[in-house]
N, C-alpha and C positions, 0 to 999 in steps of 0.2 A: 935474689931480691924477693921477699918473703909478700904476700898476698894478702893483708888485712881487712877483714868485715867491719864495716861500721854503718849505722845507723844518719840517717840524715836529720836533720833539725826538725820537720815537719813530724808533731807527733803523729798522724794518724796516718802516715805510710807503712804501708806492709811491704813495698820493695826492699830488692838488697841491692849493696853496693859496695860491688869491689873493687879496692884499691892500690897501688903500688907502693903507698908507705901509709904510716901512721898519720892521722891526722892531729897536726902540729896545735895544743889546745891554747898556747899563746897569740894562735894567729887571730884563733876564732872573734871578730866584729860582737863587740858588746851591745852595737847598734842593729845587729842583723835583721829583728824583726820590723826596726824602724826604715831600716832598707830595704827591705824585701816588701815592704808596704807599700814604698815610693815607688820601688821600682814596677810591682804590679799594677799600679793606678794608673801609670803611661803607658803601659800594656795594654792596659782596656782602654785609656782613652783613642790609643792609636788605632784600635781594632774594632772598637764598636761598631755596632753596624753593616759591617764587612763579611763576605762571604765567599767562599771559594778559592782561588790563588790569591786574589788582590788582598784578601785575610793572611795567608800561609807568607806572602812577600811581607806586608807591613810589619806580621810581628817575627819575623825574619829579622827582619831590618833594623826593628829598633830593639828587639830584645839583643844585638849584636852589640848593638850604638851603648846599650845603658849600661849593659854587664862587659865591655867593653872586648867582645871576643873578634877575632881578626875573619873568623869564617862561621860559618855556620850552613848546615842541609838538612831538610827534608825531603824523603825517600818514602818509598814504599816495592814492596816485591814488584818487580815486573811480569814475572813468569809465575806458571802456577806451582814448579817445583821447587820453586825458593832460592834460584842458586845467583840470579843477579838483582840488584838493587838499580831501582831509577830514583833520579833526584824529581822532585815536584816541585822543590823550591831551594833557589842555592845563593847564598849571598856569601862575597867574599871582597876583599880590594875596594869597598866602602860601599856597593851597589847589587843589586840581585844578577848574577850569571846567567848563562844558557844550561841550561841543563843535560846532567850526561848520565849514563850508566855506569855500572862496573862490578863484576861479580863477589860474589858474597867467600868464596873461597879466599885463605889466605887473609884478611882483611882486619882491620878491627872491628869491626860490625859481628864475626862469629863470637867476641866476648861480649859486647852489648846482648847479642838475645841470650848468650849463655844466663847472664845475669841480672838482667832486665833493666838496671842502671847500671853504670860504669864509667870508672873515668880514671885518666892517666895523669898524673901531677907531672910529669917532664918523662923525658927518655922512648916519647913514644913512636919514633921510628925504628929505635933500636929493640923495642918491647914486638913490633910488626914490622920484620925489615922488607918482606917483598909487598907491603900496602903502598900500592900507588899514587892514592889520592893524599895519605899522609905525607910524601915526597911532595906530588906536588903542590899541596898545602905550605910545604914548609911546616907542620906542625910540631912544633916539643911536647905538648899537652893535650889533651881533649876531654868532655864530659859527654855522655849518650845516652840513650833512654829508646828504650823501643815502646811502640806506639798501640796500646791494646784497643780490638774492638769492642763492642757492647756485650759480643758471646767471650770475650778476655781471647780472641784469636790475636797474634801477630802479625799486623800489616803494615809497619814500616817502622824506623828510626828518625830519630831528631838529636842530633849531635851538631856541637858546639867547639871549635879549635883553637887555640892561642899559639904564635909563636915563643911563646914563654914560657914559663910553671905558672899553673893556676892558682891561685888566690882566691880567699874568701870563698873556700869552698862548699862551707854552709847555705849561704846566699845562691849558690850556684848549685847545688844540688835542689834547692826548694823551690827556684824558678824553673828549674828544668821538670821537676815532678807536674809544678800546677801546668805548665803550658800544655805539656804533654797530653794529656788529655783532653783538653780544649783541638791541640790538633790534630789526636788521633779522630775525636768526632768530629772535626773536619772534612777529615779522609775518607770515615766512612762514610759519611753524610754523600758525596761527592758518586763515591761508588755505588749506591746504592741507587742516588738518583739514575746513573747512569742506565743499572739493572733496569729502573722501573721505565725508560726510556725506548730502550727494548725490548719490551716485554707492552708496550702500547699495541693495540688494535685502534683500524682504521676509525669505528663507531664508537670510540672511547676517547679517541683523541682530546676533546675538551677536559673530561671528568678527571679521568686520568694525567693531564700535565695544573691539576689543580695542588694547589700548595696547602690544600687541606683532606680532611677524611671526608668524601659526599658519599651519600646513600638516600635510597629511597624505601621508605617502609609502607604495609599497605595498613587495613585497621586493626588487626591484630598481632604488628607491633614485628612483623615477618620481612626482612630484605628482598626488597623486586629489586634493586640496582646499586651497584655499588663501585666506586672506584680502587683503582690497582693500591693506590696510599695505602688504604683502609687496610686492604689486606694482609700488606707488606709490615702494618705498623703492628698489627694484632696478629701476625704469622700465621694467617690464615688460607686457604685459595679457596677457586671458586666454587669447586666442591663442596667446602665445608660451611661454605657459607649460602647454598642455597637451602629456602625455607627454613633458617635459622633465625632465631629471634634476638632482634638489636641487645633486648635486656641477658642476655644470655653473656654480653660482652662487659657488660654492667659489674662493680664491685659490690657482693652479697649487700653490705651495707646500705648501698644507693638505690638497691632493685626497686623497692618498693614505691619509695618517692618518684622514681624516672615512672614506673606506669601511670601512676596518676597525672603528672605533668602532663605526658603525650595522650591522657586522655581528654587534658583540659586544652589543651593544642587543638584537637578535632573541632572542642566547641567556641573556641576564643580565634581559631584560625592561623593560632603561631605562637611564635614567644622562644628564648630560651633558656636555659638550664647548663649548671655547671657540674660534673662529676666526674667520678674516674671509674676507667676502664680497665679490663682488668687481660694481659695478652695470654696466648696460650700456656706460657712458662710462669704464671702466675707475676708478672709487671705491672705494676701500677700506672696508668696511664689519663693522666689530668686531660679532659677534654672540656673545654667551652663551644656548647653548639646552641645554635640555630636553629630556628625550623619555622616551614611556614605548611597549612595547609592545601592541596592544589586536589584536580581532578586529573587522572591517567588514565586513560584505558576503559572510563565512564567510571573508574571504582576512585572515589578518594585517600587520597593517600601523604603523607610529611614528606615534606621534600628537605633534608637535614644537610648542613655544612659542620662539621667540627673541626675546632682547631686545637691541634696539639700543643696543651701549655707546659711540657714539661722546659724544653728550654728558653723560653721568656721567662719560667721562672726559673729557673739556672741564674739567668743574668739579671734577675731582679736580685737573687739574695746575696750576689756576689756586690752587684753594686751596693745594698745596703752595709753588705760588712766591710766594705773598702771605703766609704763615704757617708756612714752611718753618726760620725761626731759632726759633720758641719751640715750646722742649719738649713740654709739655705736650700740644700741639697736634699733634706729631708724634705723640705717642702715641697720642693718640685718633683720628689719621688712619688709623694704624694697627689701630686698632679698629673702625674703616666697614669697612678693605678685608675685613679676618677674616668681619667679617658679614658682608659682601658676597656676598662667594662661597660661603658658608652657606646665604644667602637666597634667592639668585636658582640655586639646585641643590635648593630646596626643592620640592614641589608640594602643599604641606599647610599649610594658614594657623595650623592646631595648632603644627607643628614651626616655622614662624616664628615664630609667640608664644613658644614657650618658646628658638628662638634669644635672640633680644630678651632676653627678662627675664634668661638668664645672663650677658649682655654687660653690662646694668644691673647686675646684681648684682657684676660682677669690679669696675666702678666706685666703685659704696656698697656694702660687704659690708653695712654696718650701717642697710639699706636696705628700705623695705616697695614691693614692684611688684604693681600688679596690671595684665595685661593683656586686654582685652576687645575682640571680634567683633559688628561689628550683625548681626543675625540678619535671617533668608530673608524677615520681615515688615516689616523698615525701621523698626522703631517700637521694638523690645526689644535690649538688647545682654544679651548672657552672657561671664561670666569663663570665659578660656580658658588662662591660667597666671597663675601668683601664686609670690611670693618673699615669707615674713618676714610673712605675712598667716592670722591667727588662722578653725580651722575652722571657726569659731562665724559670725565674719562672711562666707565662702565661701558656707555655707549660705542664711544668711539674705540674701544680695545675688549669689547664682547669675546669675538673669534680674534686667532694670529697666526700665522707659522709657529710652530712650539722650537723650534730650533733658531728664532731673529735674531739676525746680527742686534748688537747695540741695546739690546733688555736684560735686566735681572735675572728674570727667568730664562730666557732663551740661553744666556750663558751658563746657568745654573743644568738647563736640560742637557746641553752638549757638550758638559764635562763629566757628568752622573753625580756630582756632587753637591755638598754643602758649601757656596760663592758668599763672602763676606764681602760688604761694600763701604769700608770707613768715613768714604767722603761721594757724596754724588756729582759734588761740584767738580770733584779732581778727577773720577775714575775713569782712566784711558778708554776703560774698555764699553762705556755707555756712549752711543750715540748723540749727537746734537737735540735732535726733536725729542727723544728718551730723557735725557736730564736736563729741558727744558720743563716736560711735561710735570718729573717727579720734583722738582724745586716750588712750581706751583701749585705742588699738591702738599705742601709746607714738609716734605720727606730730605732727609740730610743724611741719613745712612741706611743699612740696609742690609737684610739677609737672602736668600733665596737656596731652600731646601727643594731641592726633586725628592721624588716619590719613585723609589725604582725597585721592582722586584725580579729577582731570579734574569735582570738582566733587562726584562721590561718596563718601560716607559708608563708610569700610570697619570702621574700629574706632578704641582708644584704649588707649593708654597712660599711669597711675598709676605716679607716683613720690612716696613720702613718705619723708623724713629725721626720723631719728628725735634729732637734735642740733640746738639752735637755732644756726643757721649761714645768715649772705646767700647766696644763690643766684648763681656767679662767672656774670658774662656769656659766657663762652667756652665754659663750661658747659651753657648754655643754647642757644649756638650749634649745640654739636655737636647738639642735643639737637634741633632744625632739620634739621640736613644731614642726620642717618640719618633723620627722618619723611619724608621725601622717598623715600628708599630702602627704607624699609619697605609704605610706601605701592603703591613700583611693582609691588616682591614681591608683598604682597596681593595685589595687582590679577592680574597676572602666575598666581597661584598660583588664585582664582577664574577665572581666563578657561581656566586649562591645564582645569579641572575641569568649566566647561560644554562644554569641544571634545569631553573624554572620555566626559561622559554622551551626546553627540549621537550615540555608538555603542554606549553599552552602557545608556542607561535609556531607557524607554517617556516621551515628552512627558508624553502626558494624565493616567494614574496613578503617574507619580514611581517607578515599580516599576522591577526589573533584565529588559530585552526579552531576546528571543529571542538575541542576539549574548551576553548574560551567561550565556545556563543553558549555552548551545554551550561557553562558556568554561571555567564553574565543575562544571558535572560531568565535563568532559572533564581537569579537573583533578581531581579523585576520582577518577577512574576509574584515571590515572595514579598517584597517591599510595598508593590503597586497598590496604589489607594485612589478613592473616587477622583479628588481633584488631581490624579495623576493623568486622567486620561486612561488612554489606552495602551497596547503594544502591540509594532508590524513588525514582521519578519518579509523581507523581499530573497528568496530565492532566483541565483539569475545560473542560467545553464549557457554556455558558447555557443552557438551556431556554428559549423563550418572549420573548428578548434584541430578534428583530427585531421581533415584535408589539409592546415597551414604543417603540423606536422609530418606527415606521409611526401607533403610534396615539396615543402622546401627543409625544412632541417628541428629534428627537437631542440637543439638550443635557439633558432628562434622563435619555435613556441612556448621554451620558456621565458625569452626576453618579450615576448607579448604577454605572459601571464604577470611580470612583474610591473607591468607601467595600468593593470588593470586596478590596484588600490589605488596607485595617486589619481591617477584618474576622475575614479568613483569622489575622493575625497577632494577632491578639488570643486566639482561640479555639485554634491553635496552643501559642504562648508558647513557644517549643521553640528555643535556638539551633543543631538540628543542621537548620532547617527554612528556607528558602528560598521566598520565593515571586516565580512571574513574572508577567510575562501577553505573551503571543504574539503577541497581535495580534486585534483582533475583539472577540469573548466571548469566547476563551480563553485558559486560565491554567493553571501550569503551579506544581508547589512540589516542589522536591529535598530531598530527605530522603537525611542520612546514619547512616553507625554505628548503624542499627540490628541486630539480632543474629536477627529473627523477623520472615518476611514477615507475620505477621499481626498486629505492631506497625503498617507501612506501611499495612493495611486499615485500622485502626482509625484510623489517623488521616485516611484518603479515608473512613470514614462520620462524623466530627465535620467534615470540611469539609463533606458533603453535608447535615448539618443546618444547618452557619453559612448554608449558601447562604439554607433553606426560611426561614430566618427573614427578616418584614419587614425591607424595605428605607425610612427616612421619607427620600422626596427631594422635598422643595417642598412640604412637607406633605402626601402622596402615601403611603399605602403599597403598596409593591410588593409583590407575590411572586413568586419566582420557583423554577426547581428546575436541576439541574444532571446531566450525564450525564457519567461518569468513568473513566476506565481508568487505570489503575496495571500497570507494570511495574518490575521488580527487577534486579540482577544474579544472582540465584540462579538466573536465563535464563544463554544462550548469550552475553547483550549486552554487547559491549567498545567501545562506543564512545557518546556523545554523539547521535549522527543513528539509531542501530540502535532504540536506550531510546525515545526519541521517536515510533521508526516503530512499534511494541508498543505505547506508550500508545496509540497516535494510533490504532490495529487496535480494540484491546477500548475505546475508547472509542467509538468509529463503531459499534459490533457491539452495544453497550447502547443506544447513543441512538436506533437501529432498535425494538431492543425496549420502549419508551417511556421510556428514563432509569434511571439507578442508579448501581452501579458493579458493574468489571468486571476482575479480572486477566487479564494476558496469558498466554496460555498456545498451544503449539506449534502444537496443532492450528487455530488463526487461521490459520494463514500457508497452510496446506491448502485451508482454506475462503476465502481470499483468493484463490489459484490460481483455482479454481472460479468466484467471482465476478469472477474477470476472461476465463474461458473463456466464462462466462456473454454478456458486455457485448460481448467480441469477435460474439460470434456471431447478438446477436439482432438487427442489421439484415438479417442473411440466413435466419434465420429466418419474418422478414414476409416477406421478399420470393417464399420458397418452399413457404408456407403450412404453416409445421411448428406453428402455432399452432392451438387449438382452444377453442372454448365451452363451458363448462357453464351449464346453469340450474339455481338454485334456488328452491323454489317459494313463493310468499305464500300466506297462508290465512286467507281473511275470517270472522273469529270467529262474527259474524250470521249469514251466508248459508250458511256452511258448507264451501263452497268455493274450491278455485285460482282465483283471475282472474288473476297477474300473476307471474311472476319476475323473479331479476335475473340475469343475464350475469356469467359468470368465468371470465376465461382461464386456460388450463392451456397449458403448452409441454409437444409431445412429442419431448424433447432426444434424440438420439442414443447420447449416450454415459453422461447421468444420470440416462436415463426420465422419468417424467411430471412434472413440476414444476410446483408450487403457485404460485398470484402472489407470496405471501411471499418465495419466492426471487430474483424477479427484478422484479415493479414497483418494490420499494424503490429500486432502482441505474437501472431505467429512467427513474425519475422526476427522476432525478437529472440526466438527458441531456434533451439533442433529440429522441431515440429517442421518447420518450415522446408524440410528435404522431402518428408516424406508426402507432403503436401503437393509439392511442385511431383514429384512424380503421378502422384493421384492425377492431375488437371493433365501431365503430359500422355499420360496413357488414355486417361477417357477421352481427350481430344482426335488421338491416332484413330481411338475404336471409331469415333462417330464419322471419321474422315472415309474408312472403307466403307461405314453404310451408306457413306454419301456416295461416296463413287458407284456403289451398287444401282444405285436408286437415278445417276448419271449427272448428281449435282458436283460438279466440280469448283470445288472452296479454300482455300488455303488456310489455314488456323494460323492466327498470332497469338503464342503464350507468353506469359509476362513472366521474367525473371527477376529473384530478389540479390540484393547483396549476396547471403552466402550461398546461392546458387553458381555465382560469379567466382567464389576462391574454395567450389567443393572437387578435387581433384577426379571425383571418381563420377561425375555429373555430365560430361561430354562421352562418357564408355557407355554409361546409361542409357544417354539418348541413341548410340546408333542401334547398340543391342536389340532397342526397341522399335526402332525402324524397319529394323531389319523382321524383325518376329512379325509385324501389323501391316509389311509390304509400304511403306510409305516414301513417297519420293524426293527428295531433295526439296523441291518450290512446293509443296503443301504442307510445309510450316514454316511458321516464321519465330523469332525471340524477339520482344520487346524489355530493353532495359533503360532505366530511367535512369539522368544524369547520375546523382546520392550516388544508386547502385555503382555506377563508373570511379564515381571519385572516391571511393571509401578503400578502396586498391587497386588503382590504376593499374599497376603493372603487372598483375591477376588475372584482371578483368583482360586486358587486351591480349593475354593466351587466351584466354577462354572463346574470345570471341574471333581468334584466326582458326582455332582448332572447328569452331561452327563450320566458318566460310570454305574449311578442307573438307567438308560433307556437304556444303554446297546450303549450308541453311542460312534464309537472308536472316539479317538482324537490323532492327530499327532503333533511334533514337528518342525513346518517351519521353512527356513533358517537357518537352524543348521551349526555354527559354526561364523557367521556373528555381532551376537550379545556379549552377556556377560555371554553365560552360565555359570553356577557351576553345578560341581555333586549334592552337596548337597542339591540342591532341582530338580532336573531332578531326583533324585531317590526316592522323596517323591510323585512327581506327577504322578496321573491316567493315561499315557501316552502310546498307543499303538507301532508308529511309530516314527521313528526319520527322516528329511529327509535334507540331506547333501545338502547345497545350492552348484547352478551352478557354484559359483566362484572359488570351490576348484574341481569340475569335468572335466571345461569345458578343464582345461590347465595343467591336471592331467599324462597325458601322458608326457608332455613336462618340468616338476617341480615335484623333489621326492618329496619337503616339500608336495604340493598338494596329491599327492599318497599315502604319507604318514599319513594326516590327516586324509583322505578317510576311508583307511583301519584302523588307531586306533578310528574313528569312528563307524563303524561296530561292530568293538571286544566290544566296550562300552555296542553300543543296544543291543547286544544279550546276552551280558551278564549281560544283565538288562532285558533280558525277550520280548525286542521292535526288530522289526520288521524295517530295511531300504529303505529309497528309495533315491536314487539319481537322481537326477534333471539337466537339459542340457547335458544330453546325444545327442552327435551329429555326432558316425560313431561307424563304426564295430568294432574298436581296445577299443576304449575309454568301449563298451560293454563286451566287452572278459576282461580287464581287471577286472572290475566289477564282474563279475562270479568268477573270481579266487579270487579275495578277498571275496567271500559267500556274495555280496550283494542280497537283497531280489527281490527289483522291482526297475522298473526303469521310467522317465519322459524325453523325450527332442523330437527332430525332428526329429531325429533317427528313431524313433515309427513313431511320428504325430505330426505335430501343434495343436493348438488348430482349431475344428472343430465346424459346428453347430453339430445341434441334428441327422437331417437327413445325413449328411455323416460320423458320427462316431456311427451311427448304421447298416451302410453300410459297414463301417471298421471291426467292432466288430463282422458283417456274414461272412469276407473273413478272418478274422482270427478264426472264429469257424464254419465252412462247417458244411449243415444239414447232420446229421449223414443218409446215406442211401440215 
C-alpha cells in the first residue's frame, strides 16, 4: 500500500502529510471553506475566554461534536526521554475520559512526529497492529498533528479517531492545522507557568505570580526591580538584567520616543505608552504599559506594569477575520478596542468599574448595571458603580457574601461563569426577597458576568433589562470576549497597586511608611500658601514597646503595633490628619491647614492620651505611654528631612526627661551642638582623667549614723565646667563608652575605699549600673579581678541598678546579678517605683535594698498617695527580706516621718549633698567622734 504526499487545503501550511491512499478529488466538499468557517466560529465561540484544561476539554469536545470524530486526545511527553505520552485531555463515548498514558514505542504517534501531520483513511489497526490505544479505541481511521512550541520543539500530539474511513479530509486537515497551534500554546503557556512557579522566591512572591511584565526603573531609565514574567518573556535573567537599561529592551524604532515619554512621566507623575519590545532572539513583543511615578529608597523612580498584547491581539484579528462581514459585530468590536485602551491606562479597579458600566450603558440605555469588587477578605463583595439602580437598594445591598444563595451574582460567582437569566419572575434559582427586590427595580431579565483570573475571584458584573426580550447569542458572546479583558485589567490594576504599596505602605500596619510622609509633606510644603496656614508633624516614639516584646511575645508586639493607626484615627477624625509609622515603635501624623501651633499641641496631647489607654491584645491589657515632639513650619523648616530632624530633636530631649511631649524650638539645635561636643570628647576625657567622684552619704535611721555612700561622677569639662551625670550618662549609655566608663568610677571608687580604710573611715561605695553593664559577659570577671588587685571586701561595695536597667533583659540581668551575690556584693533596687516594677520578678531577684525614688519622698508630707506608697513600699521590702532607703530627704518632718513608717536609711540634703572624698571623710569623723 503505497504512501502518498499531499498538500492540505490551507495555503500557507508548510506541513506535510502523509497518507495511505490518494486523496479521492470527487470527495473533495466544494463547500469546504464555507465549512471550515462555520465550523471555526463554534470553536472560538466554545473556547473563548477559557484557559488551561477547561479550554484543552471544551475544544476537545466540541471540535469532536462538529467534525463528528468518535475519540479525540491531547497529549504531551511525560518523561524528558520522550518515550511515553500522557494524555491532558481525552474525550471519547460522548464525554471527556480520565486520562492515561502509554508509550511512544510501537504506536502511531512515531508516524505523527515522523511527519508532523498524519493521518490514516481506514485500516489503521492493521497499518499499527501491536497499538493499544487503536484496539482499544476501536479505531479504522485517525488524523494527528504534533504540537510545536514557540522555539518549534515537540511537546505533544493532538489526534482525532473515527471508527470509520474518514471523510472530508480537507476540512479535517485545516481544522486540525488551526487548532493545533492554538493548543500547542496552551501547553506551553501551562508549562512554562508552571516553570515560573518554581522558580518563585519568598520576597517576589507578589511581583512574580503577577500576570504581567513589573519593573521598577530609577531616573536614568536603569532596572532596580523586576519580576520572574519579564524575564522569562524577554529570555533574559537576573544577571543580564542588572543595571541594564529598560530602553535597551525597546525596538530601535521606538527608543527614542519611549525616553522622552519616561521623561515626561518624571514630570507629569505617570501616564502610559504603547510599544514593542524587542526579546533576546530578536521577537517582537507588543507591550501596553503603565507607569506612575513614586519615591524608593529616598531616590524617585517609575514604578511600570506591562502588558503583553501579543495574544489579545492574536484573538482580536482572529475574531475580525471570522466575524468581520456582520455589522453588528463590527460594532462591538469596536467597543472592546475603545475599552480597551481605557482599561489597560487605568490603575484603579473604581475607574474600570465605571469604564464598564458606561460601555454597558451606550449598549442598553434602558438598562439596570451593577458592578461589584470582592473585597481584601475574599468572602464579601461591595458595589463599586451602578447605572439605572434605585438608592434604596445601593444601600441596602452595599457589602454581601460574594457567594449568596438566591442572587445573580452570587450564582454567577459560584459557577466561575457567564449565568443568563431569561425570566426573573420564573427562575428557580433566585430567592423570594432577590426577585421581589429585582421586579421593583422594573428588571425582567438578566445577565451576570464574574470577573476571574488565572482562577481568582476578582469581581462581577449585573446586567438587568428592563423589556421582556431573548437574550441574542452574539450578545452574549461579546459579553465573554470583554470578561476576559476586564478580568486582565483588574488583575493588572491590583498587581500595579501592590508594586506601589511595596514602596510607600508599611507591611505589618497597612499604614503610609516613611517613603509616603517623605512624599506627602514634601508635597505641602511645596503647595503651602499663606491662607493655608501652616504644617505639624507630631513624632510619637513607644514607651516600654521593647519590654511588651522581650517579656511577653513579638507577635504581640506586633498586634499592638497594628490597632496603634486605628486608634490614632479614630480619636483624631480629622481629614487634614495623616498618620504613619516609621519604622519600629514609631509613628509619625502630618497635620495640615492649621492656622495655630497650639491647635497641633492639642492634638499631640489627645494622641498621647489615645496611647495611655488599654491596649486588649489576646485578651491581654497593655499599657503603655508615649514620648513626642512636634515641630511646625512657623520654624525655619522647608523641607521634609529638616521637620523630621526637629521632631526627632524634642522627641529624644522628652523621652530623656521620662516622656510627654515636646515642641521644637531653636535653642535644641545649640544643645545638640553640645551633646555632640560632649560624645566627641568623653573617650579622652577617661583616658586623661578629667573625670571625678562625689559621694553622697546614707544615714542609718536606728544607729544614727553614715555607714555607706554612693559614687557620682562629675566631668570637669574644659570649656562647660562641672557637669552633672545628667548631661552626659544619658548619651554615654547610649555607646560602648559606657563599659569603659563604668570601669573608670569602679576602680577609682576601690582606690579611694583603701584610702579610707587607711585613714580608719570605714564606708561602703554604691556604684550604679547601666543596661549594658547588666548583659556585658566579661563585666562580673572584671569586678573580681579588681577586688582582688585593691584588697576589697565583699560588703564595701554595693551595685545600684534601676528598674529600665532590669527590664530591658531580664533574663541577663538576673545572671548578672546571682553571679554578684556569689562574691557576696549587695545589690540594690534604684528608683523604685518610677518604672514598671512587678512583684513577680522583684521576688525572684538577688536584691538586698530597695530604694524609694525622690518623687514619691520629696512631697510626701504634702500628698497621702505619696505617703502612702512610701509606706506600702517598706511593708513590701521587709517582707521580702530587703532593706529600705529613701532618697531626697530634705528636712526634719520629712525624717520623722520616715522613722515612723520603719524606714531603714536614708539619702538627700538633709544629711549632705554629694561631697568630695576629702569632706565626706571629714563628715563621716563628726558624725563618729574618736572614741576617748
Amino acid at each position: 500500500m503505497a504512501r502518498i504526499i499531499a498538500q492540505p487545503l490551507l495555503l500557507y501550511s508548510q506541513r506535510s502529510i502523509c497518507c495511505m491512499q490518494k486523496l479521492d478529488q470527487s470527495n473533495v466538499d466544494p463547500n469546504a471553506s464555507s465549512a471550515f468557517e462555520r465550523a471555526t466560529k463554534a470553536l472560538l465561540r466554545a473556547t473563548v475566554g477559557r484557559l488551561g484544561e477547561e479550554f484543552l476539554h471544551e475544544l476537545l469536545a466540541h471540535l469532536s461534536q462538529n467534525l463528528e470524530f468518535d475519540s479525540a486526545i491531547i497529549g504531551r511527553w511525560q518523561d524528558k526521554a520522550q518515550s511515553k505520552i500522557q494524555t491532558v485531555s481525552f474525550y471519547s463515548d460522548g464525554k471527556i475520559q480520565p486520562n492515561f498514558d502509554y508509550p511512544l514505542e510501537n504506536s502511531h504517534h512515531q508516524a505523527i512526529l515522523k511527519h508532523d501531520l498524519y493521518l490514516l483513511s481506514e485500516q489503521a489497526q492493521s497499518e499499527f497492529p501491536d497499538d493499544k490505544v487503536l484496539a482499544q479505541l476501536g479505531a479504522k481511521s485517525f488524523i494527528g498533528s504534533t504540537l510545536k512550541g514557540s522555539q518549534n520543539q515537540n511537546i505533544g500530539f493532538f489526534v482525532a479517531y473515527q471508527k470509520h474511513a474518514l471523510n472530508n479530509i480537507s476540512l479535517l486537515t485545516n481544522m486540525l492545522e488551526v487548532f493545533s497551534y492554538r493548543v500547542a500554546a496552551e501547553l506551553e503557556r501551562q508549562v512554562i507557568n508552571q516553570e515560573l512557579q518554581n522558580e518563585v522566591q519568598l520576597n517576589q512572591t507578589q511581583l512574580d505570580s503577577a500576570p504581567a511584565l513589573m519593573f521598577m526603573l530609577n531616573r536614568q531609565g536603569e532596572f532596580l526591580r523586576w519580576n520572574q514574567y519579564l524575564l522569562s518573556r524577554f529570555e533574559l535573567d537576573d544577571k543580564n538584567l542588572q543595571h541594564k537599561k529598560f530602553v535597551s529592551l525597546v525596538h530601535p524604532k521606538d527608543r527614542k520616543r519611549v525616553e522622552l515619554e519616561m521623561e515626561q512621566f518624571f514630570i507629569s507623575g505617570g501616564g502610559s505608552i504603547y510599544l514593542n519590545g524587542v526579546t533576546q532572539n530578536g521577537e517582537e513583543v507588543p507591550l501596553l504599559i503603565t507607569a506612575e511615578t513614586t519615591t524608593y529608597e529616598g531616590e524617585e523612580v517609575i514604578v511600570s506594569v506591562a502588558l503583553d498584547m501579543t495574544e489579545q491581539q492574536n484573538v482580536e484579528r482572529n475574531l475580525l477575520r471570522s466575524q468581520g462581514r456582520l455589522a453588528r459585530k463590527n460594532s462591538q468590536l469596536s467597543l472592546i478596542n475603545s475599552l480597551l485602551e481605557k482599561l489597560h491606562t487605568s490603575r484603579s479597579i473604581k475607574h474600570i468599574a465605571e469604564q464598564v458600566v458606561n460601555l454597558l450603558h451606550t449598549l442598553q440605555r434602558d438598562s439596570w448595571i451593577v458592578f461589584t469588587e470582592m473585597n481584601s477578605d475574599n468572602q464579601t463583595m461591595q458595589i463599586i458603580a451602578s447605572r439605572g439602580v434605585s438608592r434604596g437598594l445601593l444601600q441596602t445591598r452595599q457589602v454581601f457574601p460574594f457567594d449568596e444563595e438566591g442572587s445573580p451574582i452570587g450564582t454567577a460567582m459560584r459557577s466561575q461563569k457567564l449565568e443568563t437569566f431569561h425570566s426573573i419572575e420564573l427562575d428557580k434559582r433566585l430567592s423570594s426577597p432577590m426577585r421581589t427586590a429585582l421586579i421593583q427595580e422594573g428588571v425582567k431579565a438578566g445577565v451576570a458576568m464574574p470577573f476571574i483570573y488565572q482562577g481568582v475571584a476578582l469581581g462581577c458584573v449585573a446586567i438587568g433589562y428592563k423589556q421582556d426580550a431573548e437574550i441574542p447569542n452574539d450578545e452574549l458572546e461579546f459579553y465573554q470576549t470583554i470578561g476576559t479583558s476586564i478580568s486582565l485589567a483588574m488583575a493588572n490594576a491590583r498587581q500595579y497597586q501592590s508594586m506601589k504599596n511595596l514602596a510607600t505602605i508599611d507591611s505589618l500596619t497597612q499604614l503610609p511608611n516613611r517613603n509616603a510622609l517623605n512624599k506627602d509633606c514634601q508635597t505641602y510644603l511645596k503647595n503651602l500658601v499663606k491662607d493655608d496656614g501652616f504644617l505639624g508633624l507630631i513624632l510619637i516614639d513607644l514607651d516600654r514597646f521593647k519590654e511588651i516584646n522581650d517579656t511577653l511575645d513579638h507577635q504581640i508586639g506586633d498586634k499592638l503595633l497594628q490597632l496603634i493607626g486605628p486608634r490614632l484615627n479614630q480619636v483624631l477624625n480629622d481629614q487634614t490628619c495623616e498618620v504613619y509609622r516609621l519604622g519600629g515603635d514609631e509613628f509619625c501624623v502630618l497635620i495640615a491647614k492649621k492656622q495655630q501651633s497650639s491647635q497641633v499641641m492639642k492634638i499631640a496631647e489627645l494622641i498621647r492620651q489615645a496611647i495611655e489607654l488599654p491596649f486588649v491584645v489576646d485578651g491581654l491589657n497593655l499599657e503603655i505611654s508615649s514620648s513626642i515632639g512636634v515641630a511646625t513650619t512657623l520654624g525655619v523648616q522647608h523641607s521634609a528631612s529638616e521637620m523630621l530632624r526637629c521632631a526627632e530633636l524634642a522627641m529624644y530631649q522628652i523621652k530623656n526627661q521620662g516622656g510627654g511631649i515636646l515642641q521644637y524650638s531653636p535653642d535644641m539645635d545649640a544643645d545638640t551642638n553640645q551633646r555632640f561636643v560632649i560624645m566627641a570628647e568623653m573617650a579622652e576625657a577617661i583616658r586623661n582623667d578629667e573625670l571625678i567622684l562625689h559621694y553622697q552619704p546614707k544615714f542609718d535611721i536606728k544607729t544614727g549614723r553614715i555607714f555607706a555612700c554612693e559614687a557620682l561622677v562629675r566631668w570637669q569639662h574644659k570649656q562647660y565646667g562641672l557637669l552633672p551625670p545628667a548631661k552626659f550618662i544619658p548619651l554615654v549609655e547610649l555607646t560602648q563608652l559606657i563599659h569603659p566608663l563604668t570601669h573608670w568610677v569602679v576602680k577609682t571608687a576601690m582606690t579611694q575605699i583603701q584610702t579610707w580604710k587607711k585613714q580608719g573611715v570605714e564606708l561602703s561605695v554604691a556604684i550604679n549600673l547601666s543596661t549594658r553593664n547588666l548583659i556585658d559577659d566579661d563585666f562580673v570577671e572584671q569586678v573580681k579581678r579588681m577586688m582582688q588587685e585593691y584588697d576589697i571586701q565583699p560588703g564595701e561595695i554595693e551595685f545600684e541598678v534601676t528598674e529600665t536597667a532590669l527590664i530591658s533583659n531580664l533574663d541577663r540581668a538576673m545572671q548578672q546579678l546571682h553571679a554578684f551575690n556569689d562574691l557576696g556584693i549587695k545589690c540594690s533596687l534604684d528608683d523604685y517605683g518610677t518604672g514598671y516594677s512587678s512583684l513577680s520578678y522583684i521576688k525572684k531577684l538577688p536584691l538586698n535594698i530597695l530604694k524609694i525614688d525622690r518623687s514619691f519622698i520629696s512631697q510626701m508630707l504634702d500628698y497621702s498617695e505619696d505617703r502612702i506608697i512610701a509606706q506600702s513600699t517598706i511593708n513590701l521590702a521587709h517582707n521580702l527580706g530587703l532593706k529600705v532607703v529613701a532618697e531626697g530627704v530634705e528636712d526634719e518632718r520629712t525624717l520623722q516621718e520616715l522613722t515612723k513608717q520603719g524606714c531603714d536609711l536614708i539619702q538627700g540634703y538633709f544629711i549632705s549633698q554629694p561631697l568630695d572624698a576629702e569632706s565626706l571623710a571629714q563628715l563621716y569623723w563628726d558624725n563618729h567622734p574618736p572614741i576617748g
